[in-house]
MOPAC internal coordinates of N, CA, C and O (Angstrom, degrees):
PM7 1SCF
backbone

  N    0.0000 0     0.00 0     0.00 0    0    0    0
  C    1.4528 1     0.00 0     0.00 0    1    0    0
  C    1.5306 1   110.96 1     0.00 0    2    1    0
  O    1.2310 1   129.25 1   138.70 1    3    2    1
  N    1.5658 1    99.77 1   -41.30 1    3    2    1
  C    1.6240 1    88.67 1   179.28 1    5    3    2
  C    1.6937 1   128.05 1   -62.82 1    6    5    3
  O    1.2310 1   127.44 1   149.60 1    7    6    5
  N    1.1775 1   103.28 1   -30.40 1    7    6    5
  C    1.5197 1   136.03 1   172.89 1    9    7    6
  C    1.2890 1   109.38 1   -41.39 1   10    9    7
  O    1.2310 1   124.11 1   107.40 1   11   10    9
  N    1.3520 1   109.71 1   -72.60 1   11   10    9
  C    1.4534 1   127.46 1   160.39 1   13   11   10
  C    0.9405 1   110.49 1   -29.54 1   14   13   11
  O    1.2310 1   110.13 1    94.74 1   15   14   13
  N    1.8747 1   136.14 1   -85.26 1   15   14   13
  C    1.0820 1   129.54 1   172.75 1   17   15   14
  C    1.2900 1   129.40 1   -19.31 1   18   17   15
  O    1.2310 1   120.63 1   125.71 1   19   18   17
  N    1.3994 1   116.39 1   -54.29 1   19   18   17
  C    1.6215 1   121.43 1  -158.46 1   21   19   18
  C    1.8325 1    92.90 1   -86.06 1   22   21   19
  O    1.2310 1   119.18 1   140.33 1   23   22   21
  N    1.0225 1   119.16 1   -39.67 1   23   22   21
  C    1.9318 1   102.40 1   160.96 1   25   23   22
  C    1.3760 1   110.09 1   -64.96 1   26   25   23
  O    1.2310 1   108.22 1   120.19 1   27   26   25
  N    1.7831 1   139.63 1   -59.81 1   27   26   25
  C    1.1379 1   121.03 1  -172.12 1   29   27   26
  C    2.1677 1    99.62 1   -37.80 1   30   29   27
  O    1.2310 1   123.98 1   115.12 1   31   30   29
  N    0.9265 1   109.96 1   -64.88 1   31   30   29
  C    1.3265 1   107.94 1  -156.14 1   33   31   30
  C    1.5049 1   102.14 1   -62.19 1   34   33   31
  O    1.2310 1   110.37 1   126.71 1   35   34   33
  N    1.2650 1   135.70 1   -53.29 1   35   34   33
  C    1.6825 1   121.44 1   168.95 1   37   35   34
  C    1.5453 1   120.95 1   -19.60 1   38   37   35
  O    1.2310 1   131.36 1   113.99 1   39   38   37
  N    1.7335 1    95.68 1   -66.01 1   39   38   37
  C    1.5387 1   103.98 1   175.52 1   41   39   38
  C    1.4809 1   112.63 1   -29.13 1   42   41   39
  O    1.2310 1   133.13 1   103.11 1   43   42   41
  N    1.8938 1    92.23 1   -76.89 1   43   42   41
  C    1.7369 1   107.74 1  -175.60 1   45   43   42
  C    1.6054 1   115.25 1   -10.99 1   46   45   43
  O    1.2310 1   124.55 1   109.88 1   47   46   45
  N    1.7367 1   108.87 1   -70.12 1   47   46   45
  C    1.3509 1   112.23 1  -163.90 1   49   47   46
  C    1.4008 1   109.22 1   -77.57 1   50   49   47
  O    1.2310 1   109.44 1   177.55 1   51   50   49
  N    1.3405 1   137.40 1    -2.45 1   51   50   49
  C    1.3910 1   129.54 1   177.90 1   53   51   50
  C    1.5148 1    93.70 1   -91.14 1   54   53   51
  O    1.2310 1   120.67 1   139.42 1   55   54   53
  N    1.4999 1   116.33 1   -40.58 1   55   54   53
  C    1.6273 1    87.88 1   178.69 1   57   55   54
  C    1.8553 1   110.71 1   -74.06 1   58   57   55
  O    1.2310 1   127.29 1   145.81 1   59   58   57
  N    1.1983 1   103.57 1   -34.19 1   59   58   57
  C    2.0347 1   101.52 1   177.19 1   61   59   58
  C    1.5232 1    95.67 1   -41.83 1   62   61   59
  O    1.2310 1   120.67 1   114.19 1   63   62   61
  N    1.1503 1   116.32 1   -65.81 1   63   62   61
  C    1.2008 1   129.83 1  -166.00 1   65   63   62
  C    1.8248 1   119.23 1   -52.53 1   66   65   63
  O    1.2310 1   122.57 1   150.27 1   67   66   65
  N    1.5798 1   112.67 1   -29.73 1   67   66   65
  C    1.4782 1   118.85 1   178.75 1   69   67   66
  C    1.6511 1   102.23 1   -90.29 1   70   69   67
  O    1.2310 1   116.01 1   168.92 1   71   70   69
  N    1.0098 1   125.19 1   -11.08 1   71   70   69
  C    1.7783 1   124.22 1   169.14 1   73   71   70
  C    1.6154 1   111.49 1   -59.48 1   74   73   71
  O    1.2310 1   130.73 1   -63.83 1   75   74   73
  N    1.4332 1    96.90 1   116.17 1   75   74   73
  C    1.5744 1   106.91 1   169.78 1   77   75   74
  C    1.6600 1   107.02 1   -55.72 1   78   77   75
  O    1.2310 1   129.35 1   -14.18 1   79   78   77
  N    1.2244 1    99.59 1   165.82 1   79   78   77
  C    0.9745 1   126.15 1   178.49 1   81   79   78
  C    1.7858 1   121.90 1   -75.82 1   82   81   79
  O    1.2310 1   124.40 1   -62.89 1   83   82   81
  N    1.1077 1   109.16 1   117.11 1   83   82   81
  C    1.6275 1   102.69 1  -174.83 1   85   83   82
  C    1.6763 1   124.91 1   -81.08 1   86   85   83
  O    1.2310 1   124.04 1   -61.05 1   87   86   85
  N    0.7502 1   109.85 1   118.95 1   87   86   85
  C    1.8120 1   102.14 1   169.20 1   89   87   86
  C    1.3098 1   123.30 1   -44.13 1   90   89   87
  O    1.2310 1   118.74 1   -46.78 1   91   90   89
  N    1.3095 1   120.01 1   133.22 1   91   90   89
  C    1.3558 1   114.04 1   173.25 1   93   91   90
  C    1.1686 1   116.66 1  -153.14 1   94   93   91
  O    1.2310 1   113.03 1     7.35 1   95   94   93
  N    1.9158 1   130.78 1  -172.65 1   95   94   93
  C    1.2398 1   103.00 1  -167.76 1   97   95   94
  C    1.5605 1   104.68 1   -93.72 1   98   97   95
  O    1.2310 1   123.40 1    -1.22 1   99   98   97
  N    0.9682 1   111.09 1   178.78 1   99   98   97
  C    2.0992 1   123.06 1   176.57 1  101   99   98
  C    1.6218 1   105.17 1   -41.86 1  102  101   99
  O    1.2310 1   124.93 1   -53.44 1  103  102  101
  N    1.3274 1   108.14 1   126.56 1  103  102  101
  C    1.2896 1   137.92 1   167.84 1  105  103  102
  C    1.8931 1    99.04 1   -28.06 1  106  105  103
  O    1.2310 1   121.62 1   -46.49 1  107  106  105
  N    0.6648 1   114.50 1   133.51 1  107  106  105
  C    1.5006 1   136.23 1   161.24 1  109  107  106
  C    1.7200 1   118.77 1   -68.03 1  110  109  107
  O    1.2310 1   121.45 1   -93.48 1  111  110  109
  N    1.0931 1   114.84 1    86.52 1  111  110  109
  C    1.8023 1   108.27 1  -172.46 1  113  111  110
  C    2.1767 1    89.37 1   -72.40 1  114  113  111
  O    1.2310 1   140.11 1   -48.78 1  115  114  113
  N    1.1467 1    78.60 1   131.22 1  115  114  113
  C    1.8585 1   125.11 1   159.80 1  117  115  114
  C    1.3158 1   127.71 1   -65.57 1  118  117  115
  O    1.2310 1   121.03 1  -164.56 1  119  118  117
  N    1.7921 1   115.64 1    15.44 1  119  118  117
  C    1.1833 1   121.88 1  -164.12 1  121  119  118
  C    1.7072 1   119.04 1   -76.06 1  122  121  119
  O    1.2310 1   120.96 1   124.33 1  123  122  121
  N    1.5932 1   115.78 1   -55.67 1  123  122  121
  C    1.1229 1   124.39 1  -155.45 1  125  123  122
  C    1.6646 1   108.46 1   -85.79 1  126  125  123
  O    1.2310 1   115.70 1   133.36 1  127  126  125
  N    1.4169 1   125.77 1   -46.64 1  127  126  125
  C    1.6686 1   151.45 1   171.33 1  129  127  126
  C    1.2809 1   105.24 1   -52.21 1  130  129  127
  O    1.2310 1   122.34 1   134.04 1  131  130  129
  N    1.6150 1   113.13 1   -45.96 1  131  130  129
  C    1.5210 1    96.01 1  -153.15 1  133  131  130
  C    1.9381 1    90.57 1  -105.68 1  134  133  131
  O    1.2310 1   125.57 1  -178.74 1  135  134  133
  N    1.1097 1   106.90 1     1.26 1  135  134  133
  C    1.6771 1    97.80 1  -172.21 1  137  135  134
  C    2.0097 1    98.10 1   -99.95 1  138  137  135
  O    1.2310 1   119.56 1   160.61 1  139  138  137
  N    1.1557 1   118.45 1   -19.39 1  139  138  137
  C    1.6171 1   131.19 1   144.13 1  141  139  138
  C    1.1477 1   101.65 1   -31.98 1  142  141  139
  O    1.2310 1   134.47 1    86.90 1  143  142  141
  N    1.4102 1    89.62 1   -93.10 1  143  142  141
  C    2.0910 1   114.94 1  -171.86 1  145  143  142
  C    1.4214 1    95.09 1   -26.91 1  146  145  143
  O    1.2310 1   109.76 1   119.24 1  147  146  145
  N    1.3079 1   136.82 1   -60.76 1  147  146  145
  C    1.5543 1   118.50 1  -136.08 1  149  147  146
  C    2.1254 1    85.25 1  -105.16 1  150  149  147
  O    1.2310 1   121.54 1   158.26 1  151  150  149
  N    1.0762 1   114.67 1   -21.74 1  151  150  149
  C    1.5500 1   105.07 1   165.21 1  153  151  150
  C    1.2864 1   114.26 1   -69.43 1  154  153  151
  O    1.2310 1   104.06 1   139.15 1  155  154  153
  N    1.4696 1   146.99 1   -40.85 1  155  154  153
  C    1.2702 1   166.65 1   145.33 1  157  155  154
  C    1.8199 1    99.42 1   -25.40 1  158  157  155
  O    1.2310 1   115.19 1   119.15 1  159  158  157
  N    1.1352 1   126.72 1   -60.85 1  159  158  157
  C    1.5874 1   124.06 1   168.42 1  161  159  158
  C    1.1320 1   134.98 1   -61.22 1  162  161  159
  O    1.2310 1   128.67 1   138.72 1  163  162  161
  N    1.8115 1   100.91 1   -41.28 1  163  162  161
  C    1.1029 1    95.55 1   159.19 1  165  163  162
  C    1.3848 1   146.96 1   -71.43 1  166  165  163
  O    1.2310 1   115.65 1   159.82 1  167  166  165
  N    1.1690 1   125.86 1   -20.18 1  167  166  165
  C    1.4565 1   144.72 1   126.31 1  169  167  166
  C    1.2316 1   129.02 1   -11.70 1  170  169  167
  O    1.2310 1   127.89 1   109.03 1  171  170  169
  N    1.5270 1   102.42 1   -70.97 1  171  170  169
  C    1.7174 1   124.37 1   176.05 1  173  171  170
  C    1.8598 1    91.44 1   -63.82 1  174  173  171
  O    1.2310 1   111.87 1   128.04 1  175  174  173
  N    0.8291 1   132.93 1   -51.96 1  175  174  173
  C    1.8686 1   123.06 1  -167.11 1  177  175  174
  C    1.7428 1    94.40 1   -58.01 1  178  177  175
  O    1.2310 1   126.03 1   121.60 1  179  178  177
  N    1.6404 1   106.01 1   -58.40 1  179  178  177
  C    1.2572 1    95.23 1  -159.31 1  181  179  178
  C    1.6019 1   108.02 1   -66.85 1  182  181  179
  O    1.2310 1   105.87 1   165.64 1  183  182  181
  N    0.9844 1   143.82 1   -14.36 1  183  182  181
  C    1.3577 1   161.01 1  -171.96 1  185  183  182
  C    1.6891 1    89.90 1   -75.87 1  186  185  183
  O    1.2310 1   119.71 1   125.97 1  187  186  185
  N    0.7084 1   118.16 1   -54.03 1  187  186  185
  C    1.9283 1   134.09 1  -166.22 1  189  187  186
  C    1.4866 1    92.01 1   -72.05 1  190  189  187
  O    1.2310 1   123.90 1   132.86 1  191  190  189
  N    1.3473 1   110.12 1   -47.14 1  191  190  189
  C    2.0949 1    96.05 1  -163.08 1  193  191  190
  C    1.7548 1    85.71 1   -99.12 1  194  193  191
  O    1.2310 1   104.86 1   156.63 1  195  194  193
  N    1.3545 1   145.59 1   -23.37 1  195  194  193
  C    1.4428 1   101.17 1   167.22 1  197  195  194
  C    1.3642 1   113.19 1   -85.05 1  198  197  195
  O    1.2310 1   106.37 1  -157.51 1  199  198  197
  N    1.5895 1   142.93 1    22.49 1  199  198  197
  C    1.3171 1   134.85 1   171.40 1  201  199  198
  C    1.7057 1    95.40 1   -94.97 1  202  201  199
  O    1.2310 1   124.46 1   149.44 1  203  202  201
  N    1.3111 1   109.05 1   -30.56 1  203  202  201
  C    1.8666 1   105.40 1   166.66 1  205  203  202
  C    1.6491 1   106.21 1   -74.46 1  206  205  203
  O    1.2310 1   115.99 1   134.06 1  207  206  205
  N    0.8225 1   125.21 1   -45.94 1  207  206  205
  C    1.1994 1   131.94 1  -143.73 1  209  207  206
  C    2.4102 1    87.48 1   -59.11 1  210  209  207
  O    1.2310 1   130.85 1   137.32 1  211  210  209
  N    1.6782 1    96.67 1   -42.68 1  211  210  209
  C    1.4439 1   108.13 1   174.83 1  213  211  210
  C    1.0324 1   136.82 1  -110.36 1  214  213  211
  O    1.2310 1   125.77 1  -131.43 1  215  214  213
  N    1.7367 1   106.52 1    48.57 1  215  214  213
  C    1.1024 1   127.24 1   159.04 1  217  215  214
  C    1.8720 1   125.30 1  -117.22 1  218  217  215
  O    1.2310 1   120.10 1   180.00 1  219  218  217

């Protein structure tokens, strides 16, 4: 069974892997959401290590 497995899955990624490539529309820039998101954490961390920092 294990055998099996480790060929089912070889196969798998050579065929994932032989699929052309699809057209699609223009990449989505990541500018406004994710530069929030990671200002928003950084905040929340530093908020987190000076409530350790005074304990």
């Amino acid at each position: 069974m294990k055998h099996l497995s480790i060929v089912f899955f070889l196969l798998f990624a050579v065929v994932v892997y032989a699929q052309p490539g699809a057209p699609g529309p223009d990449p989505v820039p990541l500018d406004g959401g994710l530069i929030a998101l990671l200002a928003a954490g950084a905040a929340y961390g530093a908020k987190k290590y000076r409530n350790n920092q005074e304990n």
